[in-house]
Backbone as JSON Lines, residues from 0, in Angstrom:
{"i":0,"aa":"X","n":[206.11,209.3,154.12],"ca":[205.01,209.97,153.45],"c":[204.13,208.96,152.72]}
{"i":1,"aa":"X","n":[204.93,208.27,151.88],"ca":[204.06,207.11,151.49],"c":[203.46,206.36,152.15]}
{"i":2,"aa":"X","n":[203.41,206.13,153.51],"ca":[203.09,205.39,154.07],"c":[201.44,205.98,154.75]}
{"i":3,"aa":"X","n":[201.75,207.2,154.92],"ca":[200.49,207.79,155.33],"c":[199.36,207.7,154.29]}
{"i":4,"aa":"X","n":[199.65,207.88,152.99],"ca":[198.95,207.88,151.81],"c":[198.4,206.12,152.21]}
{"i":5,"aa":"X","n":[199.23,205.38,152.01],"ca":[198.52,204.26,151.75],"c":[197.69,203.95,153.34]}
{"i":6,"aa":"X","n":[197.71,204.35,154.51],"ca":[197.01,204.49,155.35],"c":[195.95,204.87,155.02]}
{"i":7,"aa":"X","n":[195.78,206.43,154.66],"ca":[194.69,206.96,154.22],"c":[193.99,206.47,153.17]}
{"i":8,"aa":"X","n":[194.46,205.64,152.24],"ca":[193.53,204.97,151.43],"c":[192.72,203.53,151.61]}
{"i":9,"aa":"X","n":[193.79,202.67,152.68],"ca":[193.22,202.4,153.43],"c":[191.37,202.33,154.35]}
{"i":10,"aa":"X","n":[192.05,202.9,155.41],"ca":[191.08,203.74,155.57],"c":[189.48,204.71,154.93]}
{"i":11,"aa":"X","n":[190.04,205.31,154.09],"ca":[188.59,205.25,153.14],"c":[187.92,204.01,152.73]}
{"i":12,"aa":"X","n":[188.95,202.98,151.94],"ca":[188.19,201.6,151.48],"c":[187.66,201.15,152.34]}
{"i":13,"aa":"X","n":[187.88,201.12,153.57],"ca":[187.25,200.47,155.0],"c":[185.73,200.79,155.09]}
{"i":14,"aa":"X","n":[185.58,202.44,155.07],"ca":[184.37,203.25,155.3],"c":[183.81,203.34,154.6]}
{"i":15,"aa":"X","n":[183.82,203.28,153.13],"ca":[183.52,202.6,151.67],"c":[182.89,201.03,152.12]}
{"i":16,"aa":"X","n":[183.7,200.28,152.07],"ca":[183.12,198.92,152.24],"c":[181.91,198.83,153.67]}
{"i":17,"aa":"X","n":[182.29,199.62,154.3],"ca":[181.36,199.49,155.62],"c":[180.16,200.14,155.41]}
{"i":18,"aa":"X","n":[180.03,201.14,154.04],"ca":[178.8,201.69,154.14],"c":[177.87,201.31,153.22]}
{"i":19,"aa":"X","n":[178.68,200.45,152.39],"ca":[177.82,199.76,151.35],"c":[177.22,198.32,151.47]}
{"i":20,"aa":"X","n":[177.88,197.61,152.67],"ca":[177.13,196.95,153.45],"c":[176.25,197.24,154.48]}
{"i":21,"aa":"X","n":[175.85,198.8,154.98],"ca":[175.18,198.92,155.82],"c":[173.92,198.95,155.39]}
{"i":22,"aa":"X","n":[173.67,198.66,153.89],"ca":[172.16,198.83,153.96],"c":[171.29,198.33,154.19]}
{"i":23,"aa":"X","n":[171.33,197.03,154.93],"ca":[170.13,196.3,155.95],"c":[171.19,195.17,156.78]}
{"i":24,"aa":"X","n":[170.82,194.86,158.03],"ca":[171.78,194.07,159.08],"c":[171.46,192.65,157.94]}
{"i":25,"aa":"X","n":[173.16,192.26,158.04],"ca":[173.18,190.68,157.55],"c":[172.5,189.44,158.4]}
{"i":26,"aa":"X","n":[171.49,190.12,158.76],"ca":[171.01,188.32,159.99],"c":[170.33,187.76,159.3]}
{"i":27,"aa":"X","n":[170.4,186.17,159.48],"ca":[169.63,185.52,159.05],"c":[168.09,185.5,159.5]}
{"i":28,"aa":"X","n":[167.03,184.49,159.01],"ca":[165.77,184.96,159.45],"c":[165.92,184.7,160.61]}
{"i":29,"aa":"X","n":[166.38,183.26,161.42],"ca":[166.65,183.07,162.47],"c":[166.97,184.43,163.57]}
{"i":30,"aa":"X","n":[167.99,185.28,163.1],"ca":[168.62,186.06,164.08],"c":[167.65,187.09,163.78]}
{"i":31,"aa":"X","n":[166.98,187.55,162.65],"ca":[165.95,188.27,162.51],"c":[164.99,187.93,163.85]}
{"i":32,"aa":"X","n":[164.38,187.05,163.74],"ca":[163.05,186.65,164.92],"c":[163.54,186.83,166.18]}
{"i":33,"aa":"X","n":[164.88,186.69,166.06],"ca":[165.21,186.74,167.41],"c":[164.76,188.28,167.88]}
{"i":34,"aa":"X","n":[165.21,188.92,167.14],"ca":[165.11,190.42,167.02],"c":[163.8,190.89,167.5]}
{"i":35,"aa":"X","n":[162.62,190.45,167.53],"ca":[161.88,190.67,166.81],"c":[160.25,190.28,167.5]}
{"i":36,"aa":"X","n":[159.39,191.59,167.82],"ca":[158.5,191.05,169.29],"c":[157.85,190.09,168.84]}
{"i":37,"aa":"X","n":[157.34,190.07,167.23],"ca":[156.37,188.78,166.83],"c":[156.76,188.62,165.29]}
{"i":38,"aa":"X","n":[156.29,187.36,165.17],"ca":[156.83,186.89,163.25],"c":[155.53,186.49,163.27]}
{"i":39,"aa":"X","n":[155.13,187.14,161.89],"ca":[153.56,186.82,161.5],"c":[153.35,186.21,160.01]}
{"i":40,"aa":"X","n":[153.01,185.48,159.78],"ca":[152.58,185.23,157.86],"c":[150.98,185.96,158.12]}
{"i":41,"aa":"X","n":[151.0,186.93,156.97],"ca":[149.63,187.06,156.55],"c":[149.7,187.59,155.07]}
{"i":42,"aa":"X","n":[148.41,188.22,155.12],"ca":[148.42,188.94,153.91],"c":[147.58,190.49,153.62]}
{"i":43,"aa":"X","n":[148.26,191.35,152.95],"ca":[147.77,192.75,153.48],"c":[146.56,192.75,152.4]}
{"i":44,"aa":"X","n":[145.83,193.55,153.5],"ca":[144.49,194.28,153.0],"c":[144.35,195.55,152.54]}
{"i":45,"aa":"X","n":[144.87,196.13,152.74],"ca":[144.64,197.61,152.46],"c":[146.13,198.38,153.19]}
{"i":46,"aa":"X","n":[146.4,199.59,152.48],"ca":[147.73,200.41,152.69],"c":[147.29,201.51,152.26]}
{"i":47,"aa":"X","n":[147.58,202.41,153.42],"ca":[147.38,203.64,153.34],"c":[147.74,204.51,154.58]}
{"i":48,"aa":"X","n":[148.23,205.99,153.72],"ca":[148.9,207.26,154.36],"c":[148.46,207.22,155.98]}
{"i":49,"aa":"X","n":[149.04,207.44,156.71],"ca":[148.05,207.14,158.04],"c":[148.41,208.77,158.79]}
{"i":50,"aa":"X","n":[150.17,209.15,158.6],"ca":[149.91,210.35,158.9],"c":[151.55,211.0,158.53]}
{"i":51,"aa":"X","n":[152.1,212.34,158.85],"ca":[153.2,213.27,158.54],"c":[154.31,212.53,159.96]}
{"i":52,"aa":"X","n":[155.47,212.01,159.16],"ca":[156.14,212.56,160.7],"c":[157.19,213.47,160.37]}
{"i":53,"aa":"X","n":[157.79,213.43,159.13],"ca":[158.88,215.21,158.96],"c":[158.05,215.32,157.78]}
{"i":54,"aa":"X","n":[159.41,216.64,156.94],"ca":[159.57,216.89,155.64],"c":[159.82,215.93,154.92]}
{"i":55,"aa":"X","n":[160.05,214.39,155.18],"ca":[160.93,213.53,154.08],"c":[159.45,212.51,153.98]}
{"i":56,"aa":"X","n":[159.47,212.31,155.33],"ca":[158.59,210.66,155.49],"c":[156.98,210.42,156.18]}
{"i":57,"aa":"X","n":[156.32,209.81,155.42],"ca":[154.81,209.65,155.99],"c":[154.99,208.19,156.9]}
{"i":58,"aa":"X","n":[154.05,208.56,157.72],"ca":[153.82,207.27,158.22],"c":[152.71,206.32,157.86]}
{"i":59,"aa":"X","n":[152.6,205.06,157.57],"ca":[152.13,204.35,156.53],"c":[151.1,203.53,157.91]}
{"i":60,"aa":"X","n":[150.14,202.77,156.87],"ca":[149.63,202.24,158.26],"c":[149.03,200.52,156.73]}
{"i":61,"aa":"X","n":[149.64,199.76,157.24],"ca":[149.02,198.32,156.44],"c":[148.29,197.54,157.34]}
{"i":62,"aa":"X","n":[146.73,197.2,156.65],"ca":[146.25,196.35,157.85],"c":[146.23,194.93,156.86]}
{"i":63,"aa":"X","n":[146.93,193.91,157.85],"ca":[147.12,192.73,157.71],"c":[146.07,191.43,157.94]}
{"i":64,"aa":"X","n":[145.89,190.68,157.55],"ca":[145.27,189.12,158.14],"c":[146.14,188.37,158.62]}
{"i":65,"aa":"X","n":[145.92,188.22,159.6],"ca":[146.93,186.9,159.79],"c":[146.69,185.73,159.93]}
{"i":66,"aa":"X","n":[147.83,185.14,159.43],"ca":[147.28,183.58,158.95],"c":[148.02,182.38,159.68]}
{"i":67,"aa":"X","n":[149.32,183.01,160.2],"ca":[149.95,182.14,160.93],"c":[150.84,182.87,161.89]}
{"i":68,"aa":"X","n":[150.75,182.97,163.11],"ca":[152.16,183.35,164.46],"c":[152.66,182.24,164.42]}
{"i":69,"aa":"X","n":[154.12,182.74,164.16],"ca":[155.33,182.06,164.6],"c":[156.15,182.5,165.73]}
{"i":70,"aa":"X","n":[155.63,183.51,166.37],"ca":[156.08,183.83,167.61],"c":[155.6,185.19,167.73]}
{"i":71,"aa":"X","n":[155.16,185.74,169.33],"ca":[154.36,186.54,169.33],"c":[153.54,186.29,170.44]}
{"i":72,"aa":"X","n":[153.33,187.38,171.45],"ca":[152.39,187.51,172.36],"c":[151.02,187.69,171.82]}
{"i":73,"aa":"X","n":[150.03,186.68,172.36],"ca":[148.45,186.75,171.88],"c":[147.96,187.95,171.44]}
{"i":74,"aa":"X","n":[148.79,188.86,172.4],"ca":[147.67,189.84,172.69],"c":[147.89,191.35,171.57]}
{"i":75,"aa":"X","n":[149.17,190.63,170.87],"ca":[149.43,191.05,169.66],"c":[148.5,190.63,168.32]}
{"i":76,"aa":"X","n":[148.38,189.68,168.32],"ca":[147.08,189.15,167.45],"c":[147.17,187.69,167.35]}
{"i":77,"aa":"X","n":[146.16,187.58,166.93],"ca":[145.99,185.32,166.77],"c":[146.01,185.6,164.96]}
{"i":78,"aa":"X","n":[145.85,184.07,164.95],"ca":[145.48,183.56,163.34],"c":[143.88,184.16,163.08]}
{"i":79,"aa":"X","n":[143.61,184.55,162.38],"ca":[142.44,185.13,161.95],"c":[141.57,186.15,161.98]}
{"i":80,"aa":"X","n":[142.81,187.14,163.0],"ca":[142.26,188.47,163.06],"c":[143.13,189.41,162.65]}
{"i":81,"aa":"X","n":[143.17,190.92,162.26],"ca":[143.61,191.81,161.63],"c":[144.43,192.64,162.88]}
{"i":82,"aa":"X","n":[145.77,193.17,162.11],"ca":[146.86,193.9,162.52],"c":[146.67,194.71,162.24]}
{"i":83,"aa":"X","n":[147.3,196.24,162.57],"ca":[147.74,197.32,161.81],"c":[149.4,197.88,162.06]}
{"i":84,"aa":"X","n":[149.87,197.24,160.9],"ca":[151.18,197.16,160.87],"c":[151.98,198.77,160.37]}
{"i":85,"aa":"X","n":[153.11,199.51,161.09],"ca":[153.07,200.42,160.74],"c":[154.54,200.51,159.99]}
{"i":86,"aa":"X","n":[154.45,201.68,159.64],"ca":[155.75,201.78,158.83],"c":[156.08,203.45,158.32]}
{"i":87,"aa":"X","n":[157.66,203.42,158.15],"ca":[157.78,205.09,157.25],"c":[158.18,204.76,155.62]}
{"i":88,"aa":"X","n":[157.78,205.86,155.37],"ca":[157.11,205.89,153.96],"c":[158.18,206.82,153.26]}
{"i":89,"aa":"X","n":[159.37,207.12,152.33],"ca":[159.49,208.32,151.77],"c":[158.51,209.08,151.11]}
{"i":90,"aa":"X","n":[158.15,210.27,151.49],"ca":[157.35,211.36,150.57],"c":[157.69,211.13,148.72]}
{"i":91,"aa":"X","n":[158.81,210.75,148.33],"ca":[159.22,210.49,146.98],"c":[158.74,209.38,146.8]}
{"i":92,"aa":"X","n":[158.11,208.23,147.79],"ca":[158.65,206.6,147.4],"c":[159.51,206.26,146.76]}
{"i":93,"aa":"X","n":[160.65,206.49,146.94],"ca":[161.73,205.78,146.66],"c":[162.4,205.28,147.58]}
{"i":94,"aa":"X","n":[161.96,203.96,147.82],"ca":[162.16,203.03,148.87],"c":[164.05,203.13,149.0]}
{"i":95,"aa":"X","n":[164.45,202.82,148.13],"ca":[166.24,202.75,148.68],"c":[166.85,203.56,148.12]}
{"i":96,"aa":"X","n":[166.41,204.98,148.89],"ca":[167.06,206.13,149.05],"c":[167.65,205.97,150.76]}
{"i":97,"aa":"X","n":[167.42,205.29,151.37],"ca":[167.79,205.32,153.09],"c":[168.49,203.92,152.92]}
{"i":98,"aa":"X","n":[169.38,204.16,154.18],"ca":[169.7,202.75,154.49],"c":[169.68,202.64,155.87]}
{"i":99,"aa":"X","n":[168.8,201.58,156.23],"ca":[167.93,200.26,155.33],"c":[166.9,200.72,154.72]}
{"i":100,"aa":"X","n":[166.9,200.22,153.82],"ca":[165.49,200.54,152.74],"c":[164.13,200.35,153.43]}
{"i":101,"aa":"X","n":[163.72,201.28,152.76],"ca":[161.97,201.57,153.49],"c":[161.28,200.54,153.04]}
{"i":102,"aa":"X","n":[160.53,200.5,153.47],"ca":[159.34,198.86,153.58],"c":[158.19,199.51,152.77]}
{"i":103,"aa":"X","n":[157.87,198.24,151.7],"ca":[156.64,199.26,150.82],"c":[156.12,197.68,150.73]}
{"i":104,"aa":"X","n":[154.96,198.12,150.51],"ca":[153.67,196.87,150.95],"c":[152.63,197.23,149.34]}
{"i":105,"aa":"X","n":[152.05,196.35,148.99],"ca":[150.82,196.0,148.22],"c":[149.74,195.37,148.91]}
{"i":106,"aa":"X","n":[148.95,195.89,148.6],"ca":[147.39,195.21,149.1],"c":[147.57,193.53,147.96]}
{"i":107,"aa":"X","n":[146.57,192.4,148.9],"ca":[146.62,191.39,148.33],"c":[147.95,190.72,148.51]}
{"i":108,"aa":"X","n":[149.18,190.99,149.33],"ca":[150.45,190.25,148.91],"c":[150.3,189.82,150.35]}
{"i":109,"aa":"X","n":[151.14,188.19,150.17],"ca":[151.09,187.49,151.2],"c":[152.47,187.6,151.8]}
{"i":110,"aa":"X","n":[152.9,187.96,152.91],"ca":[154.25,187.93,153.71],"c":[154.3,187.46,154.9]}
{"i":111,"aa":"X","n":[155.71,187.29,155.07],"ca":[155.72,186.93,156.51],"c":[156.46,188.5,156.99]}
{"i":112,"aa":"X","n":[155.71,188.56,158.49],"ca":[156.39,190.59,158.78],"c":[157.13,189.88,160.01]}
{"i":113,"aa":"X","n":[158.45,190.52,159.97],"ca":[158.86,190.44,161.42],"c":[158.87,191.84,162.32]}
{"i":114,"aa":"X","n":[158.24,191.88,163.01],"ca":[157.44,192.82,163.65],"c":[158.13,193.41,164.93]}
{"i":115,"aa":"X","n":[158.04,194.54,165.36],"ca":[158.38,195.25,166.75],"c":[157.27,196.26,166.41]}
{"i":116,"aa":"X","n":[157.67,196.05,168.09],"ca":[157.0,197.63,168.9],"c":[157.7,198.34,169.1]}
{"i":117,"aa":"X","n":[157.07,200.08,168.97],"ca":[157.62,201.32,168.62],"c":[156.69,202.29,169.02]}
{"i":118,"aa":"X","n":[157.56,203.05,169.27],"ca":[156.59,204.56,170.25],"c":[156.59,204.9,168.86]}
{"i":119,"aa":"X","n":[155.61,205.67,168.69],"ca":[154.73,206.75,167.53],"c":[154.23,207.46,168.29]}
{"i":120,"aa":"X","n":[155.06,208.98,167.93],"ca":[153.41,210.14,168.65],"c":[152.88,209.18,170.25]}
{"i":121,"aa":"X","n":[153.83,209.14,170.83],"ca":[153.1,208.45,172.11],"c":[152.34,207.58,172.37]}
{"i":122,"aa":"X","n":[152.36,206.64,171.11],"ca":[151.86,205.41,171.26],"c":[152.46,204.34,170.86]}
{"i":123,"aa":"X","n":[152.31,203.4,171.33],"ca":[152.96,202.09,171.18],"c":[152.41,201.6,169.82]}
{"i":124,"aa":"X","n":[153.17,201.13,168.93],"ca":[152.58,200.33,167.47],"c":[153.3,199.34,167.33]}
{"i":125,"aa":"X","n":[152.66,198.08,166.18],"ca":[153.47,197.09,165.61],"c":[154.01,198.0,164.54]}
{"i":126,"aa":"X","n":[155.41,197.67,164.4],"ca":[156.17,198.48,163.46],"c":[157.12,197.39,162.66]}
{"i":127,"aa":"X","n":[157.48,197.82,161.4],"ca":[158.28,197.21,160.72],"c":[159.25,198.4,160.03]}
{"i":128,"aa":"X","n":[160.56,198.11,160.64],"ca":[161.44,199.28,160.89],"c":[162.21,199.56,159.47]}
{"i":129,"aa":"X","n":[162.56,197.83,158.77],"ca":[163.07,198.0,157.28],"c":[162.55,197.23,156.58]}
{"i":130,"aa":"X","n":[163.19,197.7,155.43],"ca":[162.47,196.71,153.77],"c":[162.6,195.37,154.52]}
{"i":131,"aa":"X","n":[163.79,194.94,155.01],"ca":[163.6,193.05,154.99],"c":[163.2,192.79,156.65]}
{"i":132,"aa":"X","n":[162.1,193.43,156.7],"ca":[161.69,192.89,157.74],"c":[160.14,192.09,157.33]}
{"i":133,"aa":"X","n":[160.05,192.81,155.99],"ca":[158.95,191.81,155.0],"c":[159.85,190.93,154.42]}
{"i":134,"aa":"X","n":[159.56,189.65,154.53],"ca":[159.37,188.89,153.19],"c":[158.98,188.59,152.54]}
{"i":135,"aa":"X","n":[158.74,188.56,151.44],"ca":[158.08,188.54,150.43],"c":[157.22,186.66,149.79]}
{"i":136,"aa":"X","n":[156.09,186.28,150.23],"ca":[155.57,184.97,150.14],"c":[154.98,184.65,148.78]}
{"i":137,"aa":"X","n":[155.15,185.85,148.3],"ca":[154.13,185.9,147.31],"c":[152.55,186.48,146.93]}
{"i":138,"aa":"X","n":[152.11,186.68,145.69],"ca":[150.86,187.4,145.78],"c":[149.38,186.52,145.7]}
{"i":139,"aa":"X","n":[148.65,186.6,145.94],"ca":[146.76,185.76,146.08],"c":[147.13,185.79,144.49]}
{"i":140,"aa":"X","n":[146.24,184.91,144.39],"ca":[145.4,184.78,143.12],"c":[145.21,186.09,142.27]}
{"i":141,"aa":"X","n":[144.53,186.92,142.89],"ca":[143.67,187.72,142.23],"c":[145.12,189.26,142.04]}
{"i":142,"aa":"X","n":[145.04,190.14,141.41],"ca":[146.05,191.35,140.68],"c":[145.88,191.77,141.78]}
{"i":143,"aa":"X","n":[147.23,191.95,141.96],"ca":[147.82,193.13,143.0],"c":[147.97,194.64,142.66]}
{"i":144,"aa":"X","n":[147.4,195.13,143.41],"ca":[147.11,197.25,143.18],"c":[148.17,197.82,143.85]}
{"i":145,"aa":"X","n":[149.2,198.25,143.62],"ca":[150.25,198.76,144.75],"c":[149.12,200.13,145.19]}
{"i":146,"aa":"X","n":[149.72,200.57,146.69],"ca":[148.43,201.83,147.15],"c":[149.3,202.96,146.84]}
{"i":147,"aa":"X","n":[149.17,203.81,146.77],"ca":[149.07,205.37,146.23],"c":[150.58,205.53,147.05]}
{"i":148,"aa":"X","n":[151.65,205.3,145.83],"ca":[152.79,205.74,146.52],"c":[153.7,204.57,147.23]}
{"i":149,"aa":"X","n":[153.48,203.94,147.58],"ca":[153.72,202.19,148.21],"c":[154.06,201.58,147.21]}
{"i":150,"aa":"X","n":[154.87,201.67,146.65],"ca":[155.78,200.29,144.89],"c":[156.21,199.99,145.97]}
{"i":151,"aa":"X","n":[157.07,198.86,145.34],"ca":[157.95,197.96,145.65],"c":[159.29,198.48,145.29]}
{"i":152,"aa":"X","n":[159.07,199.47,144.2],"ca":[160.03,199.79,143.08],"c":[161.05,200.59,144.02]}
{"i":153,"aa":"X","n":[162.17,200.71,143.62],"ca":[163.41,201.87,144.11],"c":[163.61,202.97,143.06]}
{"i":154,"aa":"X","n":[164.39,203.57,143.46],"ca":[164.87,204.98,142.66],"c":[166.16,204.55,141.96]}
């Protein structure tokens, strides 16, 4: 009998420990890019609601500059022209209520995005699926405005 007990406790600590590491894959950036249709440094311009996809989550739409490909088909974008990078949004913004944490963007902040493509509504988009698929480079010069709902902040 005892033995089942300590099985079963076991067991929970396992699914315990396994779920509190699940909240974003441990890869390095390396194994990140690998992942990953294009790695971009830029810096966002503008963020905003783009459209509904349930009851929980909006779909976000950030348009980017880009300033440097580190890997990436052209026809995804060059250095000096604009992305529209997409993303889901909680209706609460409270970015790490999900795991992996939702990706929240500021206008003016410089990142590097590691990027995929993703069907939306029947279309193909650059998508950024979790929080650390931004990194965070830092912000311009000038005050950063988070957009309507988009913190950085968690719950």
């Amino acid at each position: 009998m005892f033995r089942y007990v300590l099985i079963s406790i076991a067991l929970a600590l396992g699914l315990s420990a396994t779920l509190a590491t699940a909240n974003e894959p441990l890869w390095t950036d390396a194994e990140r890019a690998e992942s990953s249709t294009a790695v971009l440094v830029g810096t966002v311009q503008s963020v905003e609601r783009s459209g509904e996809l349930n009851d929980r989550e909006d779909l976000y739409r950030a348009v980017v500059t880009i300033e440097k490909v580190r890997k990436g088909d052209a026809a995804l974008g060059r250095e000096g022209e604009q992305i529209a990078l997409y993303f889901e949004h909680p209706k609460d913004a409270v970015l790490s209520k999900r795991c992996p944490e939702y990706v929240g963007l500021r206008s003016d902040e410089r990142c590097t995005f590691y990027v995929r493509v993703r069907k939306v509504n029947q279309e193909w988009r650059a998508f950024l699926e979790m929080g650390s698929d931004v990194r965070e480079r830092g912000a311009k010069a000038s005050a950063t405005q988070p957009a309507a709902g988009a913190d950085r902040g968690g719950g």
